[in-house]
TORGU-394096 format. One record per atom (N, C-alpha, C, O, CB): residue in one letter; x, y, z. Coordinates in Angstrom, 1 decimal. Atoms other than C-alpha are relative to their C-alpha. Glycine has a CB too. Layout:
<pts>
res_c1_c2_c3
A_X_Y_Z
...
</pts>
This chain:
<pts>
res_c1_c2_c3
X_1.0_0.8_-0.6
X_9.8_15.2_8.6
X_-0.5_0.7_1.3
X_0.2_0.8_2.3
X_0.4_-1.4_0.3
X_0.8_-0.4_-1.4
X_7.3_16.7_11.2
X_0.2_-0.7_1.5
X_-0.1_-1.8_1.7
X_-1.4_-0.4_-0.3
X_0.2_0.6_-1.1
X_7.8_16.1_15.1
X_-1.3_-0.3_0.6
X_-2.3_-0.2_-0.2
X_0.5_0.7_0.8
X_1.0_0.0_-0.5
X_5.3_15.3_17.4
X_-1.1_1.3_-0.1
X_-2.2_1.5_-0.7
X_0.3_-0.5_1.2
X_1.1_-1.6_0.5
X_4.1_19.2_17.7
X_-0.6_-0.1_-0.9
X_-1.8_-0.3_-1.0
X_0.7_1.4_-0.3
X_0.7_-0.3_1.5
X_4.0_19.6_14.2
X_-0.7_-0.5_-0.6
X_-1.2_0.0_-1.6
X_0.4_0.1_-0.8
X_1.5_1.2_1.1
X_1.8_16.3_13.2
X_-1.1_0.3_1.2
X_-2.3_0.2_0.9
X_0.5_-2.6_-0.1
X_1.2_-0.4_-0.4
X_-0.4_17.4_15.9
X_-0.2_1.4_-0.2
X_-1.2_1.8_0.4
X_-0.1_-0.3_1.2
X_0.7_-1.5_0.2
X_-0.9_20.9_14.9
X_-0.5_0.3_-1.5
X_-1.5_1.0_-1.9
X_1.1_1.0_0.2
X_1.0_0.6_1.6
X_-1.4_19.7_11.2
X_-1.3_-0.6_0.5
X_-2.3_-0.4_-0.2
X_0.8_-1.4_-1.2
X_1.5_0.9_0.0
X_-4.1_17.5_12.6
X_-1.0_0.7_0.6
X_-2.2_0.6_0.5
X_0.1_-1.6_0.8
X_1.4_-1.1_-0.2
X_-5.8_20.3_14.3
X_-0.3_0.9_-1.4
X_-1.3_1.6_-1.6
X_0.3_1.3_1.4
X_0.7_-0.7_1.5
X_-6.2_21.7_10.9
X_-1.0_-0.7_-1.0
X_-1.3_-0.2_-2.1
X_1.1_0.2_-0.9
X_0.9_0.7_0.4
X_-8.4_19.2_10.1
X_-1.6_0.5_0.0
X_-2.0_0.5_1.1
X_0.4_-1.0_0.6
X_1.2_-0.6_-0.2
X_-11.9_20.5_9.7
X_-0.8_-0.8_0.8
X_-1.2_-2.0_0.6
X_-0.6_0.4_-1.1
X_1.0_0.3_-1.0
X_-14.1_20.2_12.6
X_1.4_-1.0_1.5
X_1.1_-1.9_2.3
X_-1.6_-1.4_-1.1
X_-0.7_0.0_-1.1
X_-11.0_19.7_15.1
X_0.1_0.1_1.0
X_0.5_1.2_1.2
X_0.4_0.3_0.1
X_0.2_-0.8_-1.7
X_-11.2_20.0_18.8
X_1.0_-0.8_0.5
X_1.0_-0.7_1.8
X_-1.7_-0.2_1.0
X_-1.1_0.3_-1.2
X_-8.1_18.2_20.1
X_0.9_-1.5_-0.8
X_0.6_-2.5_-1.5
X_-1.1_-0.4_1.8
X_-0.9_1.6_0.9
X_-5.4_15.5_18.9
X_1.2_0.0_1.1
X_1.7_1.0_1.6
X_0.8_0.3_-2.3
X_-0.9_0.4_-1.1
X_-2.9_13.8_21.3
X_1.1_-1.0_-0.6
X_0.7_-1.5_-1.7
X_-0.9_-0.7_1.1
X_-0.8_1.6_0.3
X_0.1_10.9_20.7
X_0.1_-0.4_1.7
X_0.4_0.1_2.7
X_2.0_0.1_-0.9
X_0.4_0.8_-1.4
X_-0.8_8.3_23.2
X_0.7_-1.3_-0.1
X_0.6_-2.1_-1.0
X_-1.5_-0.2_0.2
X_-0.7_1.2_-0.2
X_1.6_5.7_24.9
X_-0.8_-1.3_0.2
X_-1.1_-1.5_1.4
X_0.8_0.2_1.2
X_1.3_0.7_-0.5
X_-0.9_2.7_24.8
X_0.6_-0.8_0.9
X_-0.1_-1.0_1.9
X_-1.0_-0.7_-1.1
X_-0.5_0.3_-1.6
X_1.1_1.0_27.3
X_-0.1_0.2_1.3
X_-0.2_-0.6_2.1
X_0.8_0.1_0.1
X_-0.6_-0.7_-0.9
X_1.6_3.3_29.7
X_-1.2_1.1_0.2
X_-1.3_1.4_1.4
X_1.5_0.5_-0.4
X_1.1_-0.7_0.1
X_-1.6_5.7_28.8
X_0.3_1.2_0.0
X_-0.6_2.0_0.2
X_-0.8_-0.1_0.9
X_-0.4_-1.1_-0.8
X_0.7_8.7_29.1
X_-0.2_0.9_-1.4
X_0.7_0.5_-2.1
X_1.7_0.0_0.9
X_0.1_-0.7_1.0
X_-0.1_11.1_26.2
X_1.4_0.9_-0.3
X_1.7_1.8_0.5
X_-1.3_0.8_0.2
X_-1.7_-0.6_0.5
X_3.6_12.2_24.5
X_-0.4_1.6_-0.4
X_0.4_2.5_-0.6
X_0.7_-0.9_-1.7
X_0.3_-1.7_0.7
X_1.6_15.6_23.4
X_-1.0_0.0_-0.2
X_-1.6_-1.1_-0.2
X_0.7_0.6_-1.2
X_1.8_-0.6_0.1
X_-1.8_17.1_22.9
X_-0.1_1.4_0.2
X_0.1_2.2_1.2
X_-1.0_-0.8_1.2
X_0.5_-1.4_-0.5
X_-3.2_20.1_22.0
X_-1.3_0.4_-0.8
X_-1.6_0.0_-1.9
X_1.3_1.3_-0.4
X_1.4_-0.7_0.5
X_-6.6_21.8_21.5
X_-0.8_-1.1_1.4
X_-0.2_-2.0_2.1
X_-0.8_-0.4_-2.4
X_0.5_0.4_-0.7
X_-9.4_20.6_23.7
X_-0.2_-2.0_0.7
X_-0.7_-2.9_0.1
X_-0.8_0.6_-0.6
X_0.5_1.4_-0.2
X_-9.6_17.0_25.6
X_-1.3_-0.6_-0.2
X_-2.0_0.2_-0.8
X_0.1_-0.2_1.1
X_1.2_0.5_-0.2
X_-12.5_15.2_25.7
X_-0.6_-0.2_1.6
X_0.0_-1.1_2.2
X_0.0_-1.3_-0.7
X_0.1_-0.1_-1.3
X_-14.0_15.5_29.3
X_0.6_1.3_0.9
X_0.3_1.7_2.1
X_0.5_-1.1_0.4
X_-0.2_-1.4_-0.3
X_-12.3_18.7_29.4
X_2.0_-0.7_1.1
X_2.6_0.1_1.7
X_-2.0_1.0_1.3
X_-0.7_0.4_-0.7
X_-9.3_16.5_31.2
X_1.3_-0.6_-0.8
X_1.1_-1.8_-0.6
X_-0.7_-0.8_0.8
X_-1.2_0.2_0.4
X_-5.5_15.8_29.2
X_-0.2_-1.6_0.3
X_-0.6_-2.6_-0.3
X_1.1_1.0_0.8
X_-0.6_1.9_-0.5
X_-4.6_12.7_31.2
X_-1.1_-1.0_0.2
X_-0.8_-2.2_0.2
X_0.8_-0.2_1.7
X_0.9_0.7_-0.5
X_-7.7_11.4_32.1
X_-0.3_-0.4_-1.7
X_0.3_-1.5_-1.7
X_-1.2_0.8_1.0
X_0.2_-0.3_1.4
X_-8.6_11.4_28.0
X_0.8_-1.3_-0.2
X_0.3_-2.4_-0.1
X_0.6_1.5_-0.6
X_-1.1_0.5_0.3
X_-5.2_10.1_27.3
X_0.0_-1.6_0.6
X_0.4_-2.5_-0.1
X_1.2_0.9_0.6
X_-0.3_1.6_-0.7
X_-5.5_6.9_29.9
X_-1.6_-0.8_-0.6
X_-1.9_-2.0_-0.5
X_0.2_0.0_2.4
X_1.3_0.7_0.4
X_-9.0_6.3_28.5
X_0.0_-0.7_-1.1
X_-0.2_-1.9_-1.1
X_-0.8_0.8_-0.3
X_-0.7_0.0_1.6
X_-8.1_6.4_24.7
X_0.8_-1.2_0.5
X_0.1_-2.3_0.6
X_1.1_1.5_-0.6
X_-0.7_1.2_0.1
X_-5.2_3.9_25.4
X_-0.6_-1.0_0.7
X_0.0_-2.1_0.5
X_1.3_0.0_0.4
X_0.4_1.5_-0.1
X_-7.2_1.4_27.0
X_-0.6_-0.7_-1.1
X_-0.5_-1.8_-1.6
X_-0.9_-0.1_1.1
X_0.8_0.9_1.4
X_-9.3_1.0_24.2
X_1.0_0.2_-1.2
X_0.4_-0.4_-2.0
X_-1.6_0.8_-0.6
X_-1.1_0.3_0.4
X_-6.4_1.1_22.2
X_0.9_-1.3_0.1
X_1.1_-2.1_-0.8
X_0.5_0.8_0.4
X_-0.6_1.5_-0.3
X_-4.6_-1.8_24.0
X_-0.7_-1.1_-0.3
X_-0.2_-2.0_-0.8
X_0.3_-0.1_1.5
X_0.7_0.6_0.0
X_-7.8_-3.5_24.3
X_0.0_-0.3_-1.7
X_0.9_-1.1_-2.0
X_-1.1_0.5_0.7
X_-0.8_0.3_1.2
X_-7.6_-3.7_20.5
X_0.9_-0.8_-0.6
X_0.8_-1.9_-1.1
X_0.4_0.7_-0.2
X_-2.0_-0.1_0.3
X_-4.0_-3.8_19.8
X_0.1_-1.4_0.1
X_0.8_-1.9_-0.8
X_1.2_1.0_1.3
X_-0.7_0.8_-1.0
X_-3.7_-6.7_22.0
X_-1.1_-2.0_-0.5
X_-1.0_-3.2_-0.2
X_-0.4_1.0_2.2
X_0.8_1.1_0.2
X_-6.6_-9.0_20.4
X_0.3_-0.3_-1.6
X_0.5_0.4_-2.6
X_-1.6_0.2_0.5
X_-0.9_0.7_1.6
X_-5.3_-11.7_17.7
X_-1.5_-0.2_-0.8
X_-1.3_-0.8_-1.8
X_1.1_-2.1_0.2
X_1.2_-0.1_0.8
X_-9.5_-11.4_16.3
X_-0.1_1.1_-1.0
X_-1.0_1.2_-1.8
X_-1.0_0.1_0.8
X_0.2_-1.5_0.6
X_-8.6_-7.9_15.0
X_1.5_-0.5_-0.9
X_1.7_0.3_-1.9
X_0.1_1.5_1.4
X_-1.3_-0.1_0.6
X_-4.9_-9.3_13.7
X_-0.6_-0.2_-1.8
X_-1.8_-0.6_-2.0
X_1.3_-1.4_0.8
X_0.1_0.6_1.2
X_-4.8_-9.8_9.5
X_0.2_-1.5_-0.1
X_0.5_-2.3_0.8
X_1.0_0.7_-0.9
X_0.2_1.6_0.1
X_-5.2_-13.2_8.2
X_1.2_-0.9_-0.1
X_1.3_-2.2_-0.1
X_-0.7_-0.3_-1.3
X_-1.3_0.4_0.3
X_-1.7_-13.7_7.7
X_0.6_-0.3_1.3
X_1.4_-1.2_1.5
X_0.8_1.2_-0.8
X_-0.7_0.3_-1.5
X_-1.0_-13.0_11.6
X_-0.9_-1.0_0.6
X_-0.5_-1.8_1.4
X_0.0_1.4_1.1
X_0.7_1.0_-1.4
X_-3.9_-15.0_13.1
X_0.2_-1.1_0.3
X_0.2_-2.1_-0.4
X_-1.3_-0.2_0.2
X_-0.3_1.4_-0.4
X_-3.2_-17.4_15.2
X_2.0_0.4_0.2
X_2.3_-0.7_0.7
X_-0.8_-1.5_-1.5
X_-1.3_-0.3_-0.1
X_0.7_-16.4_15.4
X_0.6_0.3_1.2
X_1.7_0.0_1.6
X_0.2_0.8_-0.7
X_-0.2_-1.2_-1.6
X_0.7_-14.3_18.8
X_0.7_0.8_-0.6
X_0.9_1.0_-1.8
X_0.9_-0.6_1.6
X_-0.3_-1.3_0.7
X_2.2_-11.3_18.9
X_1.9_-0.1_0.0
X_2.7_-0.8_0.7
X_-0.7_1.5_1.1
X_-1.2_0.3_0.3
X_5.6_-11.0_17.6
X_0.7_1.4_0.7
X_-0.2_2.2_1.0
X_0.3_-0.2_-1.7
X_-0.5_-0.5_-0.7
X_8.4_-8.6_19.4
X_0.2_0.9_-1.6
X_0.4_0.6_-2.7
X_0.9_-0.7_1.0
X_0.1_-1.7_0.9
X_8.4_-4.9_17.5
X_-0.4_-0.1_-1.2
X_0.2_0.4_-2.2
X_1.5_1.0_-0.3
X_1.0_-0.5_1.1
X_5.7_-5.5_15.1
X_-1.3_0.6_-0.1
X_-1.6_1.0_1.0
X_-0.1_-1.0_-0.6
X_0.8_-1.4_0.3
X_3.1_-3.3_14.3
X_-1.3_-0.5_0.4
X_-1.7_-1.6_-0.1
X_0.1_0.7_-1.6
X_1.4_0.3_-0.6
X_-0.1_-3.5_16.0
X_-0.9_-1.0_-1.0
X_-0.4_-1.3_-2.0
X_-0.9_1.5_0.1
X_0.8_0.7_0.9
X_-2.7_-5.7_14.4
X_-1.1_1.1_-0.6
X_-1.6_0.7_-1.7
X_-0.7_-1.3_0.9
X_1.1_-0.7_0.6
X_-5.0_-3.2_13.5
X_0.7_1.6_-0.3
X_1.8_1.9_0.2
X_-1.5_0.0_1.2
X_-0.5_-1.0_0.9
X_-4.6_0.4_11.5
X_-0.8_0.8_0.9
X_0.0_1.3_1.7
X_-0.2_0.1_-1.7
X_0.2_-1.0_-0.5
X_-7.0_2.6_13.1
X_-1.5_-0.3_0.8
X_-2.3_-1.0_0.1
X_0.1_1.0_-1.0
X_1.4_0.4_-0.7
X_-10.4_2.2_15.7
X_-0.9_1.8_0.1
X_-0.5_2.9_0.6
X_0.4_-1.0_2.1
X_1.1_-1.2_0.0
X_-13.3_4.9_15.1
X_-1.1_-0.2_1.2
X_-1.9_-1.0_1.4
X_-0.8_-0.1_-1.5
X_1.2_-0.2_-1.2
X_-15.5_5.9_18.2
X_-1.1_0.8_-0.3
X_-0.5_1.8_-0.5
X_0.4_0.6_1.3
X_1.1_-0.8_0.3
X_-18.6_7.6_17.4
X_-1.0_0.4_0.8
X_-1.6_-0.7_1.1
X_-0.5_-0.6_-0.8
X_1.1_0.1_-0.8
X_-21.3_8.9_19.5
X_-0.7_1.4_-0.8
X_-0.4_1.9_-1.9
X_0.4_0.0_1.9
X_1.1_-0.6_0.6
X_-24.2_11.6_19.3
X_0.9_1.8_-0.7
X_0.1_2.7_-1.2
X_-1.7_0.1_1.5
X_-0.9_-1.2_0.1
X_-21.7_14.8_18.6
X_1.0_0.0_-0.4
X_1.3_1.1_-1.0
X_0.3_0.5_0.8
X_-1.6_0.2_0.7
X_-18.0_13.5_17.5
X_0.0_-1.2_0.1
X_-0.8_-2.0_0.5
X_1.5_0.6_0.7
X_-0.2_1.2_0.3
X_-16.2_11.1_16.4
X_1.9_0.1_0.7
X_2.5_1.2_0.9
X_-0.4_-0.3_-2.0
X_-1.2_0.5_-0.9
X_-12.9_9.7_18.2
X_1.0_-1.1_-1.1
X_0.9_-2.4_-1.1
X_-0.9_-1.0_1.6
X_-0.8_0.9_0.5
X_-10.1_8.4_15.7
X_1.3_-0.1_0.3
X_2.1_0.8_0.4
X_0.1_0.1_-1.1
X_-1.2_0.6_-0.9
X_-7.5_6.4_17.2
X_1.4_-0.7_-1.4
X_1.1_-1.7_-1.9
X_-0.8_-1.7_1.3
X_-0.7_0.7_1.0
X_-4.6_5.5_14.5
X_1.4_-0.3_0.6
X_1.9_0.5_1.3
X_0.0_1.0_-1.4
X_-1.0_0.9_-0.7
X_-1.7_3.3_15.5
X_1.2_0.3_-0.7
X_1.1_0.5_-1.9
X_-0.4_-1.5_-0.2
X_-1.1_-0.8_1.0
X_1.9_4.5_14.3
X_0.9_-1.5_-0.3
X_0.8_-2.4_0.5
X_1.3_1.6_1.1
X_-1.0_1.3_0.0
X_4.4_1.6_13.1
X_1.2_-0.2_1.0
X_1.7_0.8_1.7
X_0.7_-0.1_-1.3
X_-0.7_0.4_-1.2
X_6.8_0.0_15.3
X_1.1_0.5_-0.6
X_2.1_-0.1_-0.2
X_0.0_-1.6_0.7
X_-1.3_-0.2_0.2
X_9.6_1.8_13.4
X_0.1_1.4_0.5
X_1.0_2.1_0.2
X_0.6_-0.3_-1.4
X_0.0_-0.8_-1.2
X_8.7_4.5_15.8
X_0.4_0.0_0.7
X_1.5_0.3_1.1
X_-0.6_0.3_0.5
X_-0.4_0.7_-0.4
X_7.6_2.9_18.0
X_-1.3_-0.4_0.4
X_-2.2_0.4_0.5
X_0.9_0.2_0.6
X_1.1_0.3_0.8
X_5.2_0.4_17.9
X_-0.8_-0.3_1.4
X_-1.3_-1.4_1.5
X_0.3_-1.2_-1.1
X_1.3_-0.1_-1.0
X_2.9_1.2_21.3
X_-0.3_1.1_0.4
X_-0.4_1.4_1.6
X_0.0_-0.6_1.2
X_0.6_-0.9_0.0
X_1.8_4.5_20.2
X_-0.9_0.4_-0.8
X_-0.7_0.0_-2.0
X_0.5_0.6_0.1
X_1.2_-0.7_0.9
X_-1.3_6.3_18.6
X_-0.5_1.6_0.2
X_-0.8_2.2_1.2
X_-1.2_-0.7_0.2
X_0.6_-1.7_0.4
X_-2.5_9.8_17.2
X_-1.8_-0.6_0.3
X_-2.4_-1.5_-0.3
X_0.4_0.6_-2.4
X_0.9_-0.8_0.2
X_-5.6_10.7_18.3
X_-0.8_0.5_-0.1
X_-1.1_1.0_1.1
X_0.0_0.1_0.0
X_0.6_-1.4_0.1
X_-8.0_13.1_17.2
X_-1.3_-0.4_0.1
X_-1.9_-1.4_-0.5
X_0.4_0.9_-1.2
X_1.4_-0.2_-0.4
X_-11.4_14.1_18.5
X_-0.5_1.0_-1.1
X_0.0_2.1_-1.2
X_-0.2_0.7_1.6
X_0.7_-1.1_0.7
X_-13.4_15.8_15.9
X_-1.6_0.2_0.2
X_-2.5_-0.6_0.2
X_0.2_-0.3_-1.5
X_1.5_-0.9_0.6
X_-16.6_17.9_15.7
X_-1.1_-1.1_-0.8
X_-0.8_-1.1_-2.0
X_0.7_1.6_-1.5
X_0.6_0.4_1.1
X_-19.3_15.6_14.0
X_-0.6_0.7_-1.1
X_-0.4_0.4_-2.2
X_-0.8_-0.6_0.5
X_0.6_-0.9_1.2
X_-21.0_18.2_12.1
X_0.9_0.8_-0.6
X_0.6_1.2_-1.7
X_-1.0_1.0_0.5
X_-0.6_-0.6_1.2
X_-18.1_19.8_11.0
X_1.1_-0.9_-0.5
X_1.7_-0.4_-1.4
X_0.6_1.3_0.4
X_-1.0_0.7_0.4
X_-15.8_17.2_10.5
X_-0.2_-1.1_-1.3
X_-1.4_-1.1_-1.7
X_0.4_-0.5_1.2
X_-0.2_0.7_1.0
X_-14.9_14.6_7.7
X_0.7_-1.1_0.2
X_1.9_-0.9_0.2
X_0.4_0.6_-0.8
X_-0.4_1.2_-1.1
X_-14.2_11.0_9.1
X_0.6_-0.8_-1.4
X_1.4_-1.7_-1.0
X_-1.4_-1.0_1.1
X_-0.4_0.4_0.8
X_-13.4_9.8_5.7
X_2.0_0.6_-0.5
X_3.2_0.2_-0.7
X_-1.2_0.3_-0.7
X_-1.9_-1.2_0.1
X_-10.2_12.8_5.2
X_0.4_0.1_1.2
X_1.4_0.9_1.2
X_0.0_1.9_-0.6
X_-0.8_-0.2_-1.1
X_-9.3_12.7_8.9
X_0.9_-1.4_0.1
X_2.0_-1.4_0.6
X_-1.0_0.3_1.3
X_-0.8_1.4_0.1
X_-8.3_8.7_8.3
X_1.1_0.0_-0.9
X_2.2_-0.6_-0.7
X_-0.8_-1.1_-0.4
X_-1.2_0.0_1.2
X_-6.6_9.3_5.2
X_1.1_1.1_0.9
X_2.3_0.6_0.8
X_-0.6_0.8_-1.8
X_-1.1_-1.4_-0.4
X_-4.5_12.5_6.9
X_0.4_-0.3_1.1
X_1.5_0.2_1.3
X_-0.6_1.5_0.1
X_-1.1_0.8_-1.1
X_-3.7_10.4_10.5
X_0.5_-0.8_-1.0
X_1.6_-0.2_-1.0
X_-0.6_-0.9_1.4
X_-0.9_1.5_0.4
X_-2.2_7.4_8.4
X_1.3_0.9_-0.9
X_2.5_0.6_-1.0
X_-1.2_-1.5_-1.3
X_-1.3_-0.4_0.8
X_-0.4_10.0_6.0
X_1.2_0.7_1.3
X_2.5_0.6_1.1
X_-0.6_1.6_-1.5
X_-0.5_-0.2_-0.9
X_0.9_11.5_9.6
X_0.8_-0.8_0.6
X_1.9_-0.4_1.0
X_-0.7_0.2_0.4
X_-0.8_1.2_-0.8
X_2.0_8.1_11.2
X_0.8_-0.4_-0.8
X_1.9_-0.7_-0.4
X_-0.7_-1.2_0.4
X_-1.1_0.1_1.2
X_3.6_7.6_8.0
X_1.1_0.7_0.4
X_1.9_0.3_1.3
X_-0.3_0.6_-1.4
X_-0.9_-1.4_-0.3
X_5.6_10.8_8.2
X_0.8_0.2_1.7
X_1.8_0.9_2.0
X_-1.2_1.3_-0.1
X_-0.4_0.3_-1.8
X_6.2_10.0_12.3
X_0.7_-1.1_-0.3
X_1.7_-1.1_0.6
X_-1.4_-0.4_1.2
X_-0.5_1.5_0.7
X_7.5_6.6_10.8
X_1.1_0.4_-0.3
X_2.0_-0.3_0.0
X_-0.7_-0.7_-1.2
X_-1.6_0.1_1.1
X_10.3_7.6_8.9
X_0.6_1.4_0.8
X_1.5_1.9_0.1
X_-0.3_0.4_-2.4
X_-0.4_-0.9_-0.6
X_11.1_10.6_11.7
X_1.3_-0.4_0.8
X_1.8_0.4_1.5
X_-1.0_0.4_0.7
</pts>
C-alpha cells in the first residue's frame, strides 16, 4: 500500500497536474505536497483548502440521509466524499480520506482545466484514499 509520497506522486500523474497535497482539515497543516501550489504558496494553499474543507465536513446539510439530523459521531467519516472548485483555468478536487486513517484529512489536487479530466481525477483520488485507508 502506497504512503503519503507515493499517492501523491501517482496523483501528479494525472493528466493536466500541477500540484496535490494531504491536508489536516483541522489544523490546515498540509502532511505533504508536491508540484506547484496554487498562489505559488505551500501553506498558505494548504490553510485555504482546509477551510473549505472543514466548512463542508462540518455541515449536517451535506451529511447522507441516513446521518441527518444525528450530529457528528466520534471517528466517523466526514459527511461528504469529495468538493470540486472550479474557476476560469483549473479545477480544485478536495477528496476526504476515511476515518480509518484518519478521519480529518484530504487529498488535494489542482489540475490544469484544459488538460485535465475531472471525471478520472475523482475516480483515481477515491481509489487513492482507499489505498491510504487500508495503509
Amino acid at each position: 500500500m502506497p504512503g503519503i509520497d507515493e499517492c501523491l506522486l501517482e496523483a501528479m500523474r494525472l493528466p493536466g497536474a500541477r500540484g496535490a497535497a494531504l491536508i489536516d482539515w483541522t489544523s490546515g497543516l498540509a502532511l505533504g505536497s508536491v508540484g506547484e501550489a496554487p498562489g505559488g504558496d505551500q501553506e498558505t494553499a494548504a490553510a485555504e483548502a482546509a477551510e473549505i474543507a472543514r466548512l463542508a465536513a462540518e455541515q449536517h446539510a451535506f451529511a447522507p440521509d441516513d446521518d441527518a439530523g444525528s450530529g457528528p459521531a466520534v471517528d466517523a467519516d466526514p459527511p461528504v466524499e469529495d468538493l470540486i472548485v472550479s474557476n476560469r483555468d483549473s479545477y480544485h478536487v478536495l477528496r476526504f480520506v476515511g476515518a480509518t486513517f484518519d478521519g480529518s484529512v484530504f487529498l488535494h489536487l489542482w489540475l490544469a482545466r484544459s488538460e485535465g479530466n475531472l471525471a478520472m481525477a475523482r475516480i483515481r483520488l477515491g481509489e487513492m484514499a482507499e489505498r491510504l485507508v487500508l495503509a
